[in-house]
C-alpha positions in Angstrom: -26.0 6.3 102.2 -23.2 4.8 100.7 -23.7 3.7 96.9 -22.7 -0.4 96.4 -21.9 -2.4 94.1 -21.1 -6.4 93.4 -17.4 -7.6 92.9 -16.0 -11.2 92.8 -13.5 -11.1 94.9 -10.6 -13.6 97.2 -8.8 -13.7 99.7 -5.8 -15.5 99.0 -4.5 -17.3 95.7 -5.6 -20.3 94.5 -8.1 -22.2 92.2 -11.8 -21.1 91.4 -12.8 -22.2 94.9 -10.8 -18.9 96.4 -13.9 -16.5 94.1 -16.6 -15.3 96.3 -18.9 -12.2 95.5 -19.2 -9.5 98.1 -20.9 -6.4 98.0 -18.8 -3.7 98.2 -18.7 0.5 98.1 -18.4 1.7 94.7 -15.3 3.3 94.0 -14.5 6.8 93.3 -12.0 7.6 90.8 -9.4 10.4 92.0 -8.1 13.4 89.9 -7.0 12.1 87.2 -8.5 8.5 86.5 -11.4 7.3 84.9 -10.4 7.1 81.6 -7.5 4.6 81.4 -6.6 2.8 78.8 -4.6 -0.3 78.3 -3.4 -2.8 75.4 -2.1 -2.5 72.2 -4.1 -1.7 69.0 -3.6 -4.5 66.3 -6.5 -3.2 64.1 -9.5 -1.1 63.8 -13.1 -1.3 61.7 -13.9 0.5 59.1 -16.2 2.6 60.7 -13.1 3.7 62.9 -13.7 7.7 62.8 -10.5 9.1 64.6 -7.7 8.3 66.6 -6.0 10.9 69.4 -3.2 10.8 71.7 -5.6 13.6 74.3 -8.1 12.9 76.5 -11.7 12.2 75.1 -14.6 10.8 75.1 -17.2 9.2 72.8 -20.7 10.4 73.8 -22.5 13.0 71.9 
């Protein structure tokens, strides 16, 4: 069994009426992806414990 997921979706480009929600198969990430990151910082909390340029993750 194949697992799924919801997405909004469209077909072609347009207005809100071009949005429709399909179910879809949940993607897989290949070597390499999962943990992307994109934007630029502009500030951070206090409670901002470290910074690194490496792979990571959060969870203890």
């Amino acid at each position: 069994m194949t697992a799924m997921t919801r997405a909004v979706r469209f077909d072609q480009y347009g207005g809100r009426d071009e949005l429709s929600i399909a179910d879809v198969d949940v993607p897989v990430p290949a070597p390499g992806q999962g943990s992307d990151f994109a934007g630029v910082v502009v500030g951070t909390g206090a409670e901002l414990l470290g910074w690194t340029w490496e792979r990571a993750g959060h969870a203890e």
